[in-house]
DONU-956996 format. One line per field, with one value per atom (N, C-alpha, C): x, y, z; residue number from 1; residue in three letters; atom name. Coordinates in pm, 1 decimal, always signed. Layout:
! residues N
east c(X	...)
north c(Y	...)
up c(Z	...)
k c(NUM	...)
r c(ala	...)
a c(CA	...)
***
This chain:
! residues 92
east c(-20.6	-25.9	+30.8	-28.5	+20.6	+135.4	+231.8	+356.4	+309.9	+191.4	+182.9	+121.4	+80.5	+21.5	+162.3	+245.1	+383.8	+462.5	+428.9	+477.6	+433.6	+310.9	+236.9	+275.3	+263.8	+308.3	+444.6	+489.3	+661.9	+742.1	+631.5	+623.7	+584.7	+479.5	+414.4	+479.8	+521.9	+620.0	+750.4	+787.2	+965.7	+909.2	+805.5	+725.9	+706.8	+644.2	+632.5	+764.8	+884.7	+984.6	+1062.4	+1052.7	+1162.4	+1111.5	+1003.8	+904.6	+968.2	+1014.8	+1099.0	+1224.2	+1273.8	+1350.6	+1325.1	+1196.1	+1170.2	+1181.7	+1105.9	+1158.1	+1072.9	+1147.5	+1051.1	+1104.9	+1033.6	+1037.5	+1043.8	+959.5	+946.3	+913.0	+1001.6	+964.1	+1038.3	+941.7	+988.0	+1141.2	+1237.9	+1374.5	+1368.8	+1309.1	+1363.9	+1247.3	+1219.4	+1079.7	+1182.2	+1110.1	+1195.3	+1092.7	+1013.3	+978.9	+1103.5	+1115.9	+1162.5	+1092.3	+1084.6	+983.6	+1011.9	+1163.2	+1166.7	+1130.8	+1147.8	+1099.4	+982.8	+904.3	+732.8	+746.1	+854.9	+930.5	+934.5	+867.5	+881.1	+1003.3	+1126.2	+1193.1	+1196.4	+1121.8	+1125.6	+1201.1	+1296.9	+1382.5	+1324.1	+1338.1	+1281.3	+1336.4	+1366.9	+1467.5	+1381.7	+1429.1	+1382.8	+1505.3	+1468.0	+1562.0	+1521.5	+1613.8	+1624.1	+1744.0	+1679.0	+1803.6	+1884.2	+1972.8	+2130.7	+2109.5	+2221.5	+2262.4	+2422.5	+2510.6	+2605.4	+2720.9	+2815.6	+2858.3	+3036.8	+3025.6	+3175.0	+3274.5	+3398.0	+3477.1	+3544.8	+3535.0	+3619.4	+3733.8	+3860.9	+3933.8	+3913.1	+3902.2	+3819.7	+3692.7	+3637.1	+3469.1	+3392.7	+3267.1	+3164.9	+3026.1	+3037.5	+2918.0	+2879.4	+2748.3	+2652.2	+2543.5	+2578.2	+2514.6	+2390.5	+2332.0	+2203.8	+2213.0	+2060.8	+2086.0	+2124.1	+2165.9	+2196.2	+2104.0	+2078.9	+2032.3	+2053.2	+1980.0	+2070.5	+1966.3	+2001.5	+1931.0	+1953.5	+1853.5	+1888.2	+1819.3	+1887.2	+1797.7	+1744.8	+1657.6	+1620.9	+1528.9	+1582.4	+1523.3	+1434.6	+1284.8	+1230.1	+1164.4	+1160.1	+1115.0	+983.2	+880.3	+739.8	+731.7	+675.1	+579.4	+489.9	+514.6	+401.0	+256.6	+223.7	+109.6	+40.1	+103.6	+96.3	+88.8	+153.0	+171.7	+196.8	+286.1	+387.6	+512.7	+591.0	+704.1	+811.9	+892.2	+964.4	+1078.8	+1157.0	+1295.3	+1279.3	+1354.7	+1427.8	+1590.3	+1643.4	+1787.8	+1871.4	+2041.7	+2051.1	+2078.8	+2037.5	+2042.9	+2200.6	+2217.5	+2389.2	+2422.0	+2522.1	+2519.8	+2629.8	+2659.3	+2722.5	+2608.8)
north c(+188.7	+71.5	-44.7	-180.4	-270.5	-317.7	-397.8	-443.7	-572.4	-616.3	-719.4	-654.9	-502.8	-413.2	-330.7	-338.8	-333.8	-387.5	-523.0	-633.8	-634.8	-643.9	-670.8	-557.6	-441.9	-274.0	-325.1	-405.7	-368.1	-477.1	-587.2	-719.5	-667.0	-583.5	-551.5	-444.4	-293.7	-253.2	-350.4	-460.3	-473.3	-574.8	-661.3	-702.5	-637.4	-492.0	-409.3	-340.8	-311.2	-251.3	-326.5	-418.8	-536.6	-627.6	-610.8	-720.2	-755.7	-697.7	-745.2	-800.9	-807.1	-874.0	-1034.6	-1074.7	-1237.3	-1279.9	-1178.4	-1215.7	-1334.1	-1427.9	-1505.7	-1543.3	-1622.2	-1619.5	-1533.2	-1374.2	-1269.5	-1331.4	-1304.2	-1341.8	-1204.5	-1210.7	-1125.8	-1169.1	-1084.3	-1136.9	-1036.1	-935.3	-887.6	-747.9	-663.8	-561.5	-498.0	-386.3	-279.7	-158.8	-110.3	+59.3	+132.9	+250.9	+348.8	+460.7	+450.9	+531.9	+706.4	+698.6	+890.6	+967.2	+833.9	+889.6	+851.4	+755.6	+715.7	+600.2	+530.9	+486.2	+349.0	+247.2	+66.9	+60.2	+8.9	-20.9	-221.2	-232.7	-350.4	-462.7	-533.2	-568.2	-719.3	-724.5	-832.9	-874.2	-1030.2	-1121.6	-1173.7	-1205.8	-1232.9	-1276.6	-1395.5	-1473.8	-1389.4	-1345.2	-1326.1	-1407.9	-1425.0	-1469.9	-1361.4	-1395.5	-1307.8	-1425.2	-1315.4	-1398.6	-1422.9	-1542.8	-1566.7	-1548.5	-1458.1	-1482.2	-1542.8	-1676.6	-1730.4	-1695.8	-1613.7	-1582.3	-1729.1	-1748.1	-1859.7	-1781.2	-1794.4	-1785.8	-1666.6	-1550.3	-1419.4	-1384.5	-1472.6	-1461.5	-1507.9	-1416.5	-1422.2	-1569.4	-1645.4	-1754.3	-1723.0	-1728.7	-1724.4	-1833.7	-1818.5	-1965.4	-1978.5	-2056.4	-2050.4	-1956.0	-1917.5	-1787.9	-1848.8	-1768.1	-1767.3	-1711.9	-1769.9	-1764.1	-1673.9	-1539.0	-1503.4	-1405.5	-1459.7	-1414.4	-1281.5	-1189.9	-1047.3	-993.5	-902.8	-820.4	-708.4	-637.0	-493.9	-427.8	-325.1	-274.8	-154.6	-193.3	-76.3	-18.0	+123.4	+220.5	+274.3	+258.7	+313.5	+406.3	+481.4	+604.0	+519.6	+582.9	+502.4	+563.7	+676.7	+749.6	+754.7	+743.5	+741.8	+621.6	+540.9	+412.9	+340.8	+430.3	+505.7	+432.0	+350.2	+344.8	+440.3	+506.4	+626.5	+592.1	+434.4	+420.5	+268.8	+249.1	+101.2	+84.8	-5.4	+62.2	-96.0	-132.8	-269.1	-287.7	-372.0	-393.5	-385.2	-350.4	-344.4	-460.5	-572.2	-704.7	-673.1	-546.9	-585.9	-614.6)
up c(+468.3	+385.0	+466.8	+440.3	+526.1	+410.9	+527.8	+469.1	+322.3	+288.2	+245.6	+100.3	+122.7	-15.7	-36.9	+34.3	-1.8	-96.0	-99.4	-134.4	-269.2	-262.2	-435.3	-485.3	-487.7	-478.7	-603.3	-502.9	-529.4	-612.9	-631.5	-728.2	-862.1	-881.2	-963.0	-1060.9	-993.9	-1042.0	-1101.8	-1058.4	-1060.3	-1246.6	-1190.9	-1344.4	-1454.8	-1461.9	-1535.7	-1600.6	-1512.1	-1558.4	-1623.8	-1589.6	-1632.1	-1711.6	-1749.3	-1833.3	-1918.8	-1997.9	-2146.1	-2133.1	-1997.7	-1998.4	-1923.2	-1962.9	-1965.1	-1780.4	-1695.9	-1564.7	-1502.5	-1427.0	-1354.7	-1216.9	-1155.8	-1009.3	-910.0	-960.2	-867.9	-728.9	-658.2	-478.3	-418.4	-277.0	-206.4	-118.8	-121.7	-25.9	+138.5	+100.3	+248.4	+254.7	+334.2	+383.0	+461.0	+471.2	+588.1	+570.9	+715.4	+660.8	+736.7	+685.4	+708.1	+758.8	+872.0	+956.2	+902.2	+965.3	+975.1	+793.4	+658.5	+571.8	+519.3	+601.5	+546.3	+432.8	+379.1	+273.7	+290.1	+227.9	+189.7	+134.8	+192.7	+124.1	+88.7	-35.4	-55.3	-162.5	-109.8	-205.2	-229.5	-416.5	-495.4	-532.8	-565.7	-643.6	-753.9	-868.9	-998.9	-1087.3	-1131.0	-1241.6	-1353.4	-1461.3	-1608.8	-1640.5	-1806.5	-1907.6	-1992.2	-1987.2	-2073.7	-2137.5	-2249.1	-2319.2	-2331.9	-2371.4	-2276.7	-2438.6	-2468.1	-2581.4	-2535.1	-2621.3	-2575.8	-2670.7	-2656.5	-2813.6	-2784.7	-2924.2	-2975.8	-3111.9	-3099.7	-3209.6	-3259.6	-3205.6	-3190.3	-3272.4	-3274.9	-3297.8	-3159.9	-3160.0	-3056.2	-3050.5	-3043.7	-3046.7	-2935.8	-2980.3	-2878.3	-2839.9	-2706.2	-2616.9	-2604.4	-2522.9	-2446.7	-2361.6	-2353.0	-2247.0	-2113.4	-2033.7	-1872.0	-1831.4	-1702.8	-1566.7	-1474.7	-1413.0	-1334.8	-1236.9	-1103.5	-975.0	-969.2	-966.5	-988.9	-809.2	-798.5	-623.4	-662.5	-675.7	-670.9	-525.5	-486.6	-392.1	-443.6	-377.5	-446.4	-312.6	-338.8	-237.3	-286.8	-190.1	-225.3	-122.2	-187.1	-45.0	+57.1	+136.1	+247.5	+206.8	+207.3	+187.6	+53.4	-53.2	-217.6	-250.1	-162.5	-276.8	-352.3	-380.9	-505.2	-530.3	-611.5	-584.7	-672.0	-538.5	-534.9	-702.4	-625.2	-725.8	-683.0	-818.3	-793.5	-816.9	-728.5	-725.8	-712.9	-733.4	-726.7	-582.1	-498.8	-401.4	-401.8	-249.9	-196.6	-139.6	-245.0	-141.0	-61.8	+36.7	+189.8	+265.6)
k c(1	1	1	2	2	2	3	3	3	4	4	4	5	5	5	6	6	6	7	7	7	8	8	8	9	9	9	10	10	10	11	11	11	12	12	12	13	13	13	14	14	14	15	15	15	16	16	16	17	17	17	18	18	18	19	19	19	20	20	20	21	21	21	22	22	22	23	23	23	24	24	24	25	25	25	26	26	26	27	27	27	28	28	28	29	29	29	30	30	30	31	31	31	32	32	32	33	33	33	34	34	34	35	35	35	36	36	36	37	37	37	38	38	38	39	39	39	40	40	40	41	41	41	42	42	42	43	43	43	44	44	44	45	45	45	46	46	46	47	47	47	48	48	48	49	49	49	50	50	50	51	51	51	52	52	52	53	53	53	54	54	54	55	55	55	56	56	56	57	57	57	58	58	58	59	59	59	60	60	60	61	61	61	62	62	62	63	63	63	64	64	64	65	65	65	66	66	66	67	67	67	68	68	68	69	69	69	70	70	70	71	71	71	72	72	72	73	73	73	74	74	74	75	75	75	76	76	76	77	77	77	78	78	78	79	79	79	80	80	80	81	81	81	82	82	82	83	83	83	84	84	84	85	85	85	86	86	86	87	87	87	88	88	88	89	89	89	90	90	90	91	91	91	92	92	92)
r c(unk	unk	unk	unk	unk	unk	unk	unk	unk	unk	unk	unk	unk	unk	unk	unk	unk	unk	unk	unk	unk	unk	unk	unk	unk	unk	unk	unk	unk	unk	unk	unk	unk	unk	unk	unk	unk	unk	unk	unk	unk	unk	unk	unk	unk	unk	unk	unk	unk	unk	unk	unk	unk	unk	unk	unk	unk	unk	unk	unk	unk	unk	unk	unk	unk	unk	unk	unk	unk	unk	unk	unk	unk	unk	unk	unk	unk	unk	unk	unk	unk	unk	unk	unk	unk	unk	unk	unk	unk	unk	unk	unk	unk	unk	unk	unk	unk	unk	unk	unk	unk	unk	unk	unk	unk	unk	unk	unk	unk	unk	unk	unk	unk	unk	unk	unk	unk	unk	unk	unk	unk	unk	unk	unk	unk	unk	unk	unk	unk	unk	unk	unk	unk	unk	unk	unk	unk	unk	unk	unk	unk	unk	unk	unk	unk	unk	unk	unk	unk	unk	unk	unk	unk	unk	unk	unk	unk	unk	unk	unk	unk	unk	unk	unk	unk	unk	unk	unk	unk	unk	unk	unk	unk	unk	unk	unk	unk	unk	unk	unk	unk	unk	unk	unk	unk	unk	unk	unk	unk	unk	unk	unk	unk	unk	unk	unk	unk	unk	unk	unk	unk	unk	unk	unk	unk	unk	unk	unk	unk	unk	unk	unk	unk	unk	unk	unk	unk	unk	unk	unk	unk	unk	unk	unk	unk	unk	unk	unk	unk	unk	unk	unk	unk	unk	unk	unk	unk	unk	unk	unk	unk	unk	unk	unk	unk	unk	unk	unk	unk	unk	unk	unk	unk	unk	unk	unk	unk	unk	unk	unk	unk	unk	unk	unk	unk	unk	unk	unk	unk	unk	unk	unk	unk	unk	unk	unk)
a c(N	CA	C	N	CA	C	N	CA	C	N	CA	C	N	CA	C	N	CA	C	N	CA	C	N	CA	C	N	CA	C	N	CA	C	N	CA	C	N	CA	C	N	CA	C	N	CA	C	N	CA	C	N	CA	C	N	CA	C	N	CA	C	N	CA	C	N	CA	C	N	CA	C	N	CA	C	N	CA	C	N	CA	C	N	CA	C	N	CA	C	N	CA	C	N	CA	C	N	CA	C	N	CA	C	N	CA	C	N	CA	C	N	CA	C	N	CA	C	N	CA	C	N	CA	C	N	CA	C	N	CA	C	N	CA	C	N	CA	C	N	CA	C	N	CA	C	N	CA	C	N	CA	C	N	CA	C	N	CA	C	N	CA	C	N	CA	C	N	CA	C	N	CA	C	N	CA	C	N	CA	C	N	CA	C	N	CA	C	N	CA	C	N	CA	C	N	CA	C	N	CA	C	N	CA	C	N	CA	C	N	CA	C	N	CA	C	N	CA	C	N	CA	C	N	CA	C	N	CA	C	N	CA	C	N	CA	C	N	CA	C	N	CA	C	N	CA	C	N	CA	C	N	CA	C	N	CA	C	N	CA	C	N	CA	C	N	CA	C	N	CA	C	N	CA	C	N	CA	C	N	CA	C	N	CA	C	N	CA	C	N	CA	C	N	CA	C	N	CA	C	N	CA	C	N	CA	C	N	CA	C	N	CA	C	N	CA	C	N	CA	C)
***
């Protein structure tokens, strides 16, 4: 598979799983194969909204949602096509 059917592969999955949670600005952040296991490891960034609850006076109000840059790395088979897992990216 070329690195760029990788990509859509791994956009497409991260859309589908996460759909309900209102995702936008799927872009690609970073590609890597993994030769000795045949394995795309492709990590995706995508904004979702939370929702933000402020206690006041010990009650919960709740805000406008938040914003928030999410990473997921997803691993596809090289041969299948497949994506294996999606996992949270490690920010070291």
């Amino acid at each position: 598979m070329t690195p760029k059917a990788a990509v859509e592969i791994a956009k497409r999955h991260v859309a589908d799983v996460f759909g309900s949670d209102h995702v936008q600005s799927v872009a690609l952040e970073e590609i890597e194969f993994d030769d000795s296991n045949g394995v795309w490891n492709v990590t995706i960034g995508f904004t979702r909204e939370r929702d933000r609850d402020l206690p006041i006076a010990g009650f919960a109000l709740a805000l406008e949602p938040v914003r928030e840059r999410i990473y997921k790395v997803v691993r596809i088979d090289d041969k299948s096509e497949t994506p294996i897992s999606v996992k949270n990216r490690d920010p070291s």
